[in-house]
N, C-alpha and C positions, 0 to 999 in steps of 0.2 A: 265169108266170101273169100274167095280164091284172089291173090296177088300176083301180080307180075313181079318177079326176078328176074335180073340178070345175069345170066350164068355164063360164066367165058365173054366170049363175041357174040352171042345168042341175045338179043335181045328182048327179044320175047318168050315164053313157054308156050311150047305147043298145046293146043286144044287138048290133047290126050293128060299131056301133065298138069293144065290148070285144072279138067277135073278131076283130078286123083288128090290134089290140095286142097280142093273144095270141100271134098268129099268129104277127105280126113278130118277137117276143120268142123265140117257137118256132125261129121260120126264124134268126135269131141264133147262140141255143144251138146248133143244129148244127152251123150253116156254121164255128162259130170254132175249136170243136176238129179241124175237116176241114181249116182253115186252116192253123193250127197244126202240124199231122201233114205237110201238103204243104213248109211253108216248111222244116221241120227234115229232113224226107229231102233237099230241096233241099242244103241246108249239108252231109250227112253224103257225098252225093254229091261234092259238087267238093275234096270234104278226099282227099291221096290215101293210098293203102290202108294202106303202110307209111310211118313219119316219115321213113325216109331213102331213099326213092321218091327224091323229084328231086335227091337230092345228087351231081354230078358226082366221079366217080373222080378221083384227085390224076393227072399223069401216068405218075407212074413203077409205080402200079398195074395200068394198062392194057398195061405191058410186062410184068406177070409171065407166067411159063414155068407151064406144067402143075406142074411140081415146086415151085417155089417157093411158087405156092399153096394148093399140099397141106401143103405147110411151115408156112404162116404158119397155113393150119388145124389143121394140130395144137397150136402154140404158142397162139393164141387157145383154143382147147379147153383147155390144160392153166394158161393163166396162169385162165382161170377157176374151175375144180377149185382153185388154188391160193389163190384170195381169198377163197373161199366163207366159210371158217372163223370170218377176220380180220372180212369184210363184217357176218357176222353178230354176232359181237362189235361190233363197231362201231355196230350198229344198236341192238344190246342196253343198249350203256354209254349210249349219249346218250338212249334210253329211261327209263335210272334216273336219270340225272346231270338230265332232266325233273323226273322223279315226286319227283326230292329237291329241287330248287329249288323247288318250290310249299307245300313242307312248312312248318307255319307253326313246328316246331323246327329249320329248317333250320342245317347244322351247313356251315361253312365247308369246315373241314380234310376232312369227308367227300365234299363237292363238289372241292374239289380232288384227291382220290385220284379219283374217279371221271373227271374231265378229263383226270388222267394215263393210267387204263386208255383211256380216246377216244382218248388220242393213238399210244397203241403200237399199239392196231387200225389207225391212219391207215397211223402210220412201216408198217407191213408191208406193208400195202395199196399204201404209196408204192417200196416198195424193189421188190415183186413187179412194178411197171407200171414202171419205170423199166428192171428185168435183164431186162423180154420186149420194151422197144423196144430194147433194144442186142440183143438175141437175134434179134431182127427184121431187124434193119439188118447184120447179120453175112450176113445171106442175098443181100443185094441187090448189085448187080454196081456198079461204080464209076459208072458214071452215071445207072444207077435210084438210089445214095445220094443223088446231088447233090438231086432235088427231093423224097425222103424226110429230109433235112436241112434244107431249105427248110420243108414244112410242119411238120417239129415246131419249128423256129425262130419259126414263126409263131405256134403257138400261147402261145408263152410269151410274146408281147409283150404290158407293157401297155396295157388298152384302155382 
C-alpha cells in the first residue's frame, strides 16, 4: 500500500502520486515471487535428475558380460537385505547414544555401553561390505580384477 511522505511543505502526496507508489509497490509484489518461482526452476533444471547421472563407469564395468551383471545384481540385492537389520540398529543406537548425551543426568558408563552397541552395528555393517566386495571380485575375470583393485585401492587412500 501506498504511504504518505512529506516532501518539502507538502504535506501530503497528491492522489496522482499516491497511486503511482501504490502501484509500483503493487507491480513489485508481484513481479518478486514470479521472479523467484523462475530463478529456482532455473536451478532445479540444470541439477541432473539422478546424483550419479554424470558418474563415468570404472572400466572394467563396461566389460561386464550379461551374466556377470545379473550376478553382481543379485549380490547388491542381497548384501542389501543383509544390512538392513544392522543399518537400522545403527541408526537406532546413535539416536539414544543422542537423546542420552544431552541428559542433564547423563550417565558415562551408559554412554559407553551405548557406543559399544554403535559399534557392533558398524563391525557388521563393515564385515557384510567387505565379504560382498570379495564376492564381487571372485566374479570378475583377471583383467576386469586389475582395474577393480585399482578403484578400491583408491578409495582407501588418504585424502
Amino acid at each position: 500500500m501506498g504511504t504518505y511522505v512529506r516532501i518539502g511543505l507538502d504535506a501530503e502526496l497528491s492522489c496522482v502520486e499516491f497511486l503511482e507508489e501504490s502501484s509500483m509497490y503493487a507491480r513489485t509484489t508481484r513481479i518478486m515471487p514470479a521472479l523467484l518461482l523462475v530463478v529456482t526452476l532455473g536451478c532445479l533444471t540444470a541439477l541432473p535428475i539422478r546424483a550419479d547421472e554424470n558418474r563415468q563407469l570404472p572400466d572394467w564395468a563396461k566389460t561386464l558380460t550379461e551374466s556377470q551383471r545379473e550376478q553382481f545384481k543379485h549380490m547388491h540385492h542381497q548384501l542389501d537385505d543383509d544390512q538392513a537389520p544392522h543399518k537400522k540398529r545403527e541408526a537406532q543406537a546413535l539416536a539414544e547414544l543422542n537423546a542420552m548425551t544431552i541428559r542433564e543426568d547423563a550417565d558415562v558408563g551408559e554412554i559407553n555401553a551405548k557406543i559399544d552397541e554403535l559399534m557392533a552395528a558398524k563391525t557388521q555393517i563393515m564385515r557384510q561390505r567387505y565379504a560382498h566386495l570379495i564376492e564381487m571380485r571372485s566374479v570378475l575375470t583377471d583383467e576386469q580384477k586389475v582395474g577393480y583393485d585399482e578403484g578400491l585401492l583408491k578409495r582407501s587412500a588418504v585424502r
